[in-house]
TINUMI-866802 format. One record per residue: residue in three letters; x, y, z of N, C-alpha, C, CB in turn. Coordinates in steps of 0.02 Angstrom, whole numbers, padded with zeros to 5 digits, always signed. Glycine has a CB too. Layout:
ALAXYZXYZXYZXYZ...
This chain:
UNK-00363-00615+00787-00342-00545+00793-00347-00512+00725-00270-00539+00822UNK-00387-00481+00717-00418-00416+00672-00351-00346+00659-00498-00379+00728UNK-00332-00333+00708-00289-00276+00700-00243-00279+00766-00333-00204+00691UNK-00195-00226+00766-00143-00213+00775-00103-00172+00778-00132-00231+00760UNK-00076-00137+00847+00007-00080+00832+00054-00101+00828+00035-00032+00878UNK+00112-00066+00804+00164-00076+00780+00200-00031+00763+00160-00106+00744UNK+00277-00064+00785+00340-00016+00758+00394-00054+00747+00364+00042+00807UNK+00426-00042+00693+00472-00057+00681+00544-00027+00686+00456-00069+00643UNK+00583-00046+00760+00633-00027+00784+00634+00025+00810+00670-00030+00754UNK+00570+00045+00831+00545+00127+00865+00522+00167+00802+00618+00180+00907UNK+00499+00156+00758+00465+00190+00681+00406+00178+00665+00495+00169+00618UNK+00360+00215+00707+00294+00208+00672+00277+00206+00618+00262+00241+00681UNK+00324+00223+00571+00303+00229+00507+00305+00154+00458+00347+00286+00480UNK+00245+00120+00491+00258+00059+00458+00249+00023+00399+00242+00032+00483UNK+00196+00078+00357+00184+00067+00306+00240+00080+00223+00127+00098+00316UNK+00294+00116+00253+00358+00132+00207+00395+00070+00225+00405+00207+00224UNK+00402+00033+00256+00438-00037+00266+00375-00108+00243+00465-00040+00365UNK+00347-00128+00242+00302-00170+00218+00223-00139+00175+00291-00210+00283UNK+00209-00190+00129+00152-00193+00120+00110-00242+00098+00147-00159+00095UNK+00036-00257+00106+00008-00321+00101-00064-00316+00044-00012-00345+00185UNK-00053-00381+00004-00109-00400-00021-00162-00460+00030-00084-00427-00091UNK-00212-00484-00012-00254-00538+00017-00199-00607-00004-00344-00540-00025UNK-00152-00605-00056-00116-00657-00055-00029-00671-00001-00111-00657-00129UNK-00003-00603-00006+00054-00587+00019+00092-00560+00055+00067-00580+00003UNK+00100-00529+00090+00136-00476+00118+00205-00451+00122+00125-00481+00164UNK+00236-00414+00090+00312-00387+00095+00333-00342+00141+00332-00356+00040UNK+00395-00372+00173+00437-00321+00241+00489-00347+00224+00422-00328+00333UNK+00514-00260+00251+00584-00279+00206+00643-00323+00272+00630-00179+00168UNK+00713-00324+00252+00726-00387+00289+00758-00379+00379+00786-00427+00237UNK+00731-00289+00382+00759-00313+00453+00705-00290+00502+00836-00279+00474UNK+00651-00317+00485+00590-00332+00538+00619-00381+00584+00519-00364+00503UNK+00617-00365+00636+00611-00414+00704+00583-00474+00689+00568-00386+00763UNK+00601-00521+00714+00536-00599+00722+00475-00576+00744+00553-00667+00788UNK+00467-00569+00800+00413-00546+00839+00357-00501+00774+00450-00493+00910UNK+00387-00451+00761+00336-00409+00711+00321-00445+00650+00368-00337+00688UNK+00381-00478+00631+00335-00537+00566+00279-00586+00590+00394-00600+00527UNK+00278-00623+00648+00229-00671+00677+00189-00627+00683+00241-00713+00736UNK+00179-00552+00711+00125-00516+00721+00085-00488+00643+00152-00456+00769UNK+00125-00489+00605+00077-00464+00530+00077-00520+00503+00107-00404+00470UNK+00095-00585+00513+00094-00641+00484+00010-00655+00537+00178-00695+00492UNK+00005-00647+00581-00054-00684+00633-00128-00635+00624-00023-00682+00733UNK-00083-00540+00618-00154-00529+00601-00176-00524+00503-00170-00448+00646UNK-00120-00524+00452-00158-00519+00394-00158-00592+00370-00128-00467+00342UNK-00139-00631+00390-00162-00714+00385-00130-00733+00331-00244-00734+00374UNK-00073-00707+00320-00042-00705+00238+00032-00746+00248-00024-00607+00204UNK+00095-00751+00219+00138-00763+00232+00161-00689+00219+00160-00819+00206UNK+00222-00692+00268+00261-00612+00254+00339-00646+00212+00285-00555+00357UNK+00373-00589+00152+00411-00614+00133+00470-00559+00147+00393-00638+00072UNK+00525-00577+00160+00559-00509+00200+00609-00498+00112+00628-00534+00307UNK+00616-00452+00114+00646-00409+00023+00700-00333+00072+00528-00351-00054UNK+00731-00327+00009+00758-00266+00019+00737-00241-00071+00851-00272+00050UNK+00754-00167-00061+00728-00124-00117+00772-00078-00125+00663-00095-00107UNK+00835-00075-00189+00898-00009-00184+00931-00031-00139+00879+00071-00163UNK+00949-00061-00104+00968-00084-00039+00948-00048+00018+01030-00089-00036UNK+00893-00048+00021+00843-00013+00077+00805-00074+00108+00782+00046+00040UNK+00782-00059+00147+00712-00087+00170+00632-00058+00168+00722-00096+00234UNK+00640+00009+00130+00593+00045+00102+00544+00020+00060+00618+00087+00075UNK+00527-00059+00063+00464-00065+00015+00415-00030+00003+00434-00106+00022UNK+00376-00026+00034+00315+00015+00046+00308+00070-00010+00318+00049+00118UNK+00374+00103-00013+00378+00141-00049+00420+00128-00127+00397+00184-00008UNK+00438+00093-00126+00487+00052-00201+00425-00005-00234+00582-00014-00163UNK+00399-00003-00201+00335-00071-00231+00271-00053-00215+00339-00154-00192UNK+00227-00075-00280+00157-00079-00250+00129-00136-00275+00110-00019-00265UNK+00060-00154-00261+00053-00237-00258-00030-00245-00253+00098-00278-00180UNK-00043-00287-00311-00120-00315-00277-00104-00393-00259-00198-00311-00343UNK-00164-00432-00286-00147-00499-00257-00097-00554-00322-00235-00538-00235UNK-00116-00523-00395-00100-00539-00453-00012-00550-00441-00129-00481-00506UNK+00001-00473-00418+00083-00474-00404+00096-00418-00403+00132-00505-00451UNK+00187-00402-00401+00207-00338-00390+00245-00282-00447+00246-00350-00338UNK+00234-00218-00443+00269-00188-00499+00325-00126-00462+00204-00153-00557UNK+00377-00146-00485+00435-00109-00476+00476-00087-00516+00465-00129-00447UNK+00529-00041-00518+00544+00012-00551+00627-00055-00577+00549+00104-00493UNK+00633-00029-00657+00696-00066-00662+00766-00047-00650+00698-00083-00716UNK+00750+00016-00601+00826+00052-00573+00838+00008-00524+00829+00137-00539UNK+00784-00036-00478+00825-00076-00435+00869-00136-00442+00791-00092-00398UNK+00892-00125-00389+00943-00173-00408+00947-00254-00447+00965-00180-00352UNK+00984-00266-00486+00958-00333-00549+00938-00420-00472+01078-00362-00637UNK+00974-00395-00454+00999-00449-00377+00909-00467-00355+01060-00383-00283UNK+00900-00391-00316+00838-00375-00288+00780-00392-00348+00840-00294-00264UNK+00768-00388-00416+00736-00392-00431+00726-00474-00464+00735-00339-00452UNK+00778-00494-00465+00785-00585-00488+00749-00622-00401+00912-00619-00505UNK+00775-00589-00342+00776-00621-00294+00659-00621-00296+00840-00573-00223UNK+00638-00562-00325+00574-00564-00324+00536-00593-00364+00556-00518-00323UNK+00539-00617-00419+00545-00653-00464+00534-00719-00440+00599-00643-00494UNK+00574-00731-00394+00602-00814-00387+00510-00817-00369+00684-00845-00303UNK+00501-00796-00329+00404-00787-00265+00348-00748-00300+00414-00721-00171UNK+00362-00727-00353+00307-00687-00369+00291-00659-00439+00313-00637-00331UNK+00232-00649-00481+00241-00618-00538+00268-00553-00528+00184-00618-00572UNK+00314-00519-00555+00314-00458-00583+00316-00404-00626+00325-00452-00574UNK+00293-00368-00623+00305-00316-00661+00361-00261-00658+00254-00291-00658UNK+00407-00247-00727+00468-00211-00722+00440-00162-00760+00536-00244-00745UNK+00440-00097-00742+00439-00039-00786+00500-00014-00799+00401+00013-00762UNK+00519+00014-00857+00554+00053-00880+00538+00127-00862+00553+00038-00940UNK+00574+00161-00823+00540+00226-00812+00613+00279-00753+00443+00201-00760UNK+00595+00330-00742+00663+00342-00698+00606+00371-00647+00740+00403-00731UNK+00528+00346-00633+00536+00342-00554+00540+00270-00546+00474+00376-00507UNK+00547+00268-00473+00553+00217-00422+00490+00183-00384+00594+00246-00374UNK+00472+00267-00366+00430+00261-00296+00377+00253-00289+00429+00302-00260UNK+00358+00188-00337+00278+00151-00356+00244+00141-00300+00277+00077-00392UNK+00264+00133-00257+00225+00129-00186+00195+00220-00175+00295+00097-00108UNK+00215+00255-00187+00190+00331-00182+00159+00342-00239+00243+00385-00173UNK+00152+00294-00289+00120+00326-00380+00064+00295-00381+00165+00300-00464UNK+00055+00242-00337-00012+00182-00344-00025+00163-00307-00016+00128-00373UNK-00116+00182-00316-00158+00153-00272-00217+00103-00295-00184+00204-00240UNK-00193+00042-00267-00216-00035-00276-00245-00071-00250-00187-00069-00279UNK-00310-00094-00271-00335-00173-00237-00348-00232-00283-00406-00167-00199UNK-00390-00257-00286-00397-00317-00328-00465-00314-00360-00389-00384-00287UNK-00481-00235-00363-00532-00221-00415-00526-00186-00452-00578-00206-00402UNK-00486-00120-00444-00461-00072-00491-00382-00043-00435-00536+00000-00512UNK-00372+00031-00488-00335+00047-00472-00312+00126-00483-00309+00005-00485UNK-00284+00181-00455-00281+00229-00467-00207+00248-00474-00317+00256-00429UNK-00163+00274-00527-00096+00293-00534-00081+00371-00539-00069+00259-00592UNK-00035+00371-00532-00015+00447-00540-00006+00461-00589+00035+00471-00513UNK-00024+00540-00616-00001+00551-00679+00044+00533-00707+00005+00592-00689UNK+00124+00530-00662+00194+00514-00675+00194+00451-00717+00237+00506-00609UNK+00163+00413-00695+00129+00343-00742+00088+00349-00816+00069+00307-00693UNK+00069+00402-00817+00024+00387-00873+00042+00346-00920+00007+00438-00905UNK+00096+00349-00965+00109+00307-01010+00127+00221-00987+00163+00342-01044UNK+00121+00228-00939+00109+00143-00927+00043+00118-00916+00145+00115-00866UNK+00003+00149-00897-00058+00143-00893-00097+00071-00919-00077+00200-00925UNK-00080+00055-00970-00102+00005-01002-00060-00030-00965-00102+00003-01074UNK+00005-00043-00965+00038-00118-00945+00004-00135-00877+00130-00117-00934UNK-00007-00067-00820-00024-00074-00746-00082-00120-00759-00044+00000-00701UNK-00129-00094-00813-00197-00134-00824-00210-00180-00830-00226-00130-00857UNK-00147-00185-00868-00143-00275-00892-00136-00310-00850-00091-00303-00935UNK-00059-00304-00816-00048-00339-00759-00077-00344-00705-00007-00328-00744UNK-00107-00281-00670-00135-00323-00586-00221-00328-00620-00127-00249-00480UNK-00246-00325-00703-00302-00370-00726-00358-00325-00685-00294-00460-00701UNK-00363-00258-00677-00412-00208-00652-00420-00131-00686-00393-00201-00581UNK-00475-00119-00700-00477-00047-00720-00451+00003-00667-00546-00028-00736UNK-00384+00029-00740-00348+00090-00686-00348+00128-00738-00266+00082-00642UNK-00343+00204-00682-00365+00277-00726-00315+00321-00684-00463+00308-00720UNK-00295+00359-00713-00267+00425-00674-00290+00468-00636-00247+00463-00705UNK-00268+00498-00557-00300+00521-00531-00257+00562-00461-00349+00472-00527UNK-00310+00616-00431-00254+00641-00399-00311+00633-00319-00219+00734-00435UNK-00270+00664-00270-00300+00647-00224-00279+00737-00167-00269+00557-00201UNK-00324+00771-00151-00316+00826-00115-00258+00875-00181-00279+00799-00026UNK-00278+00840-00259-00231+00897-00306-00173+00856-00308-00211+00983-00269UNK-00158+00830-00283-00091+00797-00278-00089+00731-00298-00065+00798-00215UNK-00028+00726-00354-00009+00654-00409+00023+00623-00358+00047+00663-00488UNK+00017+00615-00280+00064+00553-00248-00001+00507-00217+00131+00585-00174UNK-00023+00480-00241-00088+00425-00239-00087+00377-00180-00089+00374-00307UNK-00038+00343-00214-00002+00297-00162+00019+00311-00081+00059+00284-00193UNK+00042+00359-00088+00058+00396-00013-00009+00435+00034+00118+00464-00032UNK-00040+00470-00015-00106+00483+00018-00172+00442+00032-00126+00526-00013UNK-00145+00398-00008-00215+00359+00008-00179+00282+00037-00276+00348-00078UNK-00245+00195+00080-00201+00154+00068-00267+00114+00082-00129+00150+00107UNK-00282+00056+00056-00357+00019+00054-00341-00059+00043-00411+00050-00015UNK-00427-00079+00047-00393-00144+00042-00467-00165+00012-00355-00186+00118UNK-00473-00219-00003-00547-00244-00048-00613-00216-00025-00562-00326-00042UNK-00626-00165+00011-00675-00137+00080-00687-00088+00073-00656-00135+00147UNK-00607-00053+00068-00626+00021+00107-00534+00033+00081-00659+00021+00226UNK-00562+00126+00084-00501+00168+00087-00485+00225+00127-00493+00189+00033UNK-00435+00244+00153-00429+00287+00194-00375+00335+00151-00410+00257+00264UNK-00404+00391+00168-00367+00442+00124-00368+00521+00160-00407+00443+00045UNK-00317+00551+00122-00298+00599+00142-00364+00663+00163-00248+00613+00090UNK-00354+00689+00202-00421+00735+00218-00434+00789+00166-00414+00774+00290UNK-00378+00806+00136-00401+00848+00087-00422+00822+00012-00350+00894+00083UNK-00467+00752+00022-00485+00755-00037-00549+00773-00063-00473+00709-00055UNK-00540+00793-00139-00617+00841-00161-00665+00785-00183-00608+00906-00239UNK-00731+00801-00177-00792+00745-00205-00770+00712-00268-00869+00783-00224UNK-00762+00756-00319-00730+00734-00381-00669+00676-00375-00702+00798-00413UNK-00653+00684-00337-00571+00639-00331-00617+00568-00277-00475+00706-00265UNK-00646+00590-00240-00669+00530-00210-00726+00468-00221-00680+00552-00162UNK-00754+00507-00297-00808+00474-00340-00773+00414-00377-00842+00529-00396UNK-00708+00447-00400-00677+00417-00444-00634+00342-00415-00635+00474-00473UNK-00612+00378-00352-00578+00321-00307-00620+00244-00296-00569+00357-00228UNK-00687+00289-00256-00755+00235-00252-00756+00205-00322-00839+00276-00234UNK-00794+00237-00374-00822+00170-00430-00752+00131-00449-00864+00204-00519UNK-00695+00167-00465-00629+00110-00484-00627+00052-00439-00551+00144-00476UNK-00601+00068-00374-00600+00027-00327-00640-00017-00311-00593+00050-00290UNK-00693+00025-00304-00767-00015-00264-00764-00027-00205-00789-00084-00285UNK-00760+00011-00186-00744+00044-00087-00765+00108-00075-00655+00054-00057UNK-00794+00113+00005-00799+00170+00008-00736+00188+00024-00846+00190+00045UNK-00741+00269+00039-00685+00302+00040-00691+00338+00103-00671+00342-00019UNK-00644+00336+00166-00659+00387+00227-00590+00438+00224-00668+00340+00312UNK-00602+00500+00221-00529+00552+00245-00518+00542+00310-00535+00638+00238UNK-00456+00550+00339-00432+00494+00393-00357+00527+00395-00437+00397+00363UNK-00308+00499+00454-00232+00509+00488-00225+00437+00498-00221+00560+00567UNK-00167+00454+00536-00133+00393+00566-00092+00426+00607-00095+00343+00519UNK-00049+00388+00645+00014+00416+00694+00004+00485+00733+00080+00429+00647UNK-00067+00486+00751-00084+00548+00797-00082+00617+00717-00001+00561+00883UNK-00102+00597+00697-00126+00676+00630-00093+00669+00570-00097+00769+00654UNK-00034+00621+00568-00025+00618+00504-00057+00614+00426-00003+00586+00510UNK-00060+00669+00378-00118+00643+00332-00103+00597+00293-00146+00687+00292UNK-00021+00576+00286+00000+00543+00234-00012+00470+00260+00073+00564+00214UNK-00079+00445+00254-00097+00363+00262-00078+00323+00276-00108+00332+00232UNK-00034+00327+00203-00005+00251+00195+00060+00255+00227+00004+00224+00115UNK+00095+00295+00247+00131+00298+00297+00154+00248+00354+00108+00338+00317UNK+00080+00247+00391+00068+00205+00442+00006+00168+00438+00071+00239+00498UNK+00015+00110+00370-00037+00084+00398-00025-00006+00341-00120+00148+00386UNK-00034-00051+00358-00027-00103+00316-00096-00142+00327+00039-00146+00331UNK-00122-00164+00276-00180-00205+00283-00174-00235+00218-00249-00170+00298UNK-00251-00300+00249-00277-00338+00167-00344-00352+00227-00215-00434+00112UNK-00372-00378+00164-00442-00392+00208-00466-00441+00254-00486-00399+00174UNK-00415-00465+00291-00406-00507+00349-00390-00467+00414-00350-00557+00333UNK-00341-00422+00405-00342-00375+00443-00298-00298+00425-00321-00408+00499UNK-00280-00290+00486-00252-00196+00466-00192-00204+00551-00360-00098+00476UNK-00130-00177+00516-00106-00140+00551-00080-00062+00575-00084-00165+00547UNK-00095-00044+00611-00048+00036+00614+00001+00059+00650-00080+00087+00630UNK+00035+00110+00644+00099+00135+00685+00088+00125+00753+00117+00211+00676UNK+00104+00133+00785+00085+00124+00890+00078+00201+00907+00173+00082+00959UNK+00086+00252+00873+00059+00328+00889-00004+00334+00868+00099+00386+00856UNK-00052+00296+00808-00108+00309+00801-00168+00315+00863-00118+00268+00757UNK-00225+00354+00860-00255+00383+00913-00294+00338+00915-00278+00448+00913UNK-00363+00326+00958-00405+00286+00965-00461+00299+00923-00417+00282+01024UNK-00474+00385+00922-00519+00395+00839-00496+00358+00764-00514+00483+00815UNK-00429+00371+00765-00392+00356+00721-00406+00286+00708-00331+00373+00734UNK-00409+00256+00751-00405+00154+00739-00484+00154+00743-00357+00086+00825UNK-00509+00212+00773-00601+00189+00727-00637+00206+00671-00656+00208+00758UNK-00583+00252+00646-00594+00269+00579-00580+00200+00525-00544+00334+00564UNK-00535+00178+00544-00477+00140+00499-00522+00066+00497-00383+00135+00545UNK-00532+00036+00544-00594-00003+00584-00668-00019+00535-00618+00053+00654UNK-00672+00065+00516-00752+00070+00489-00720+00066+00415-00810+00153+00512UNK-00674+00097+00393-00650+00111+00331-00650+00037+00283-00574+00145+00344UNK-00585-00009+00308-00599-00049+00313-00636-00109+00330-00584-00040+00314UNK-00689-00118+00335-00747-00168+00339-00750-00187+00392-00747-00224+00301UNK-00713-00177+00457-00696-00219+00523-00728-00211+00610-00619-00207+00527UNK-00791-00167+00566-00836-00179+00592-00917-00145+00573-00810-00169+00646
């Protein structure tokens, strides 16, 4: 199994509660059984269940290639020792949080939000890929508009050639403008993948899962 719908507790919005590399996958800890065996069976990964602030909002508190994860050092000392124990990470010093909305990541390059700039170098260092600043439809939330995986990216419809040149050579993916959850533009919203497979919200349309399909390499 290639792909997959999904909700978590009636919340399409599944991509603000988990997200996945080719090595890992994070959901936060009150995914059902059932929905962990299901993103455990289609991204072929182990899933590790986390909380974030005391949320279950990963998706949006973390972003991640396969190297490891970088999160903000406002979270909690608990939450961030408990990630540690499983994984390299990266701690920024910074008063945002919401690295999952600032960065967009695979395991070739990478695109951050302006809000980042001055980390720029450490991001580089750590997930070991050329990253540059960049906006997507004008807008510094990267992470949220866009969401990809070693293949392909799906991104917000309003993005300009200029912004999608830049996405392609960093990354090294094409790039398709694209929804989720029946029109949503915000991507990553509803959508978790690595290049084994892809999941989305259970409102996404049937164009929608053939966009996502082609975007990603999966067929």
């Amino acid at each position: 199994m290639i792909f997959s719908k999904l909700d978590f507790q009636k919340n399409a919005n599944i991509g603000l509660f988990s997200l996945a590399t080719d090595k890992f996958a994070l959901g936060n800890r009150f995914i059902e059984k059932n929905d962990k065996q299901i993103m455990e069976k289609v991204l072929k990964v182990p899933v590790y269940q986390i909380s974030a602030l005391g949320t279950g909002l990963i998706g949006i508190f973390a972003a991640a290639n396969s190297k490891g994860i970088i999160i903000s050092d406002r979270i909690y000392n608990e939450e961030i020792e408990e990630i540690q124990r499983n994984f390299d990470v990266l701690v920024l010093e910074t008063k945002h949080t919401a690295f999952g909305n600032l960065i967009l990541a695979n395991d070739t390059g990478c695109i951050i939000s302006q809000d980042l700039k001055k980390h720029k170098n450490d991001i580089r260092d750590f997930f070991g890929v050329d990253t540059r600043v960049g906006t997507i439809g004008g807008m510094d939330l990267v992470g949220s508009l866009g969401v990809c995986n070693s293949k392909g990216c799906i991104v917000h419809k309003a993005i300009t050639d200029k912004e999608k040149k830049l996405i392609e050579k960093i990354l090294d993916v094409n790039v398709f403008p694209g929804s989720v959850n029946f029109g949503n533009p915000w991507v990553k919203s509803g959508v978790i993948v690595n290049t084994n497979g892809f999941i989305v919200g259970d409102q996404t349309t049937g164009p929608e899962m053939g966009i996502a399909s082609e975007a990603f390499g999966f067929v």
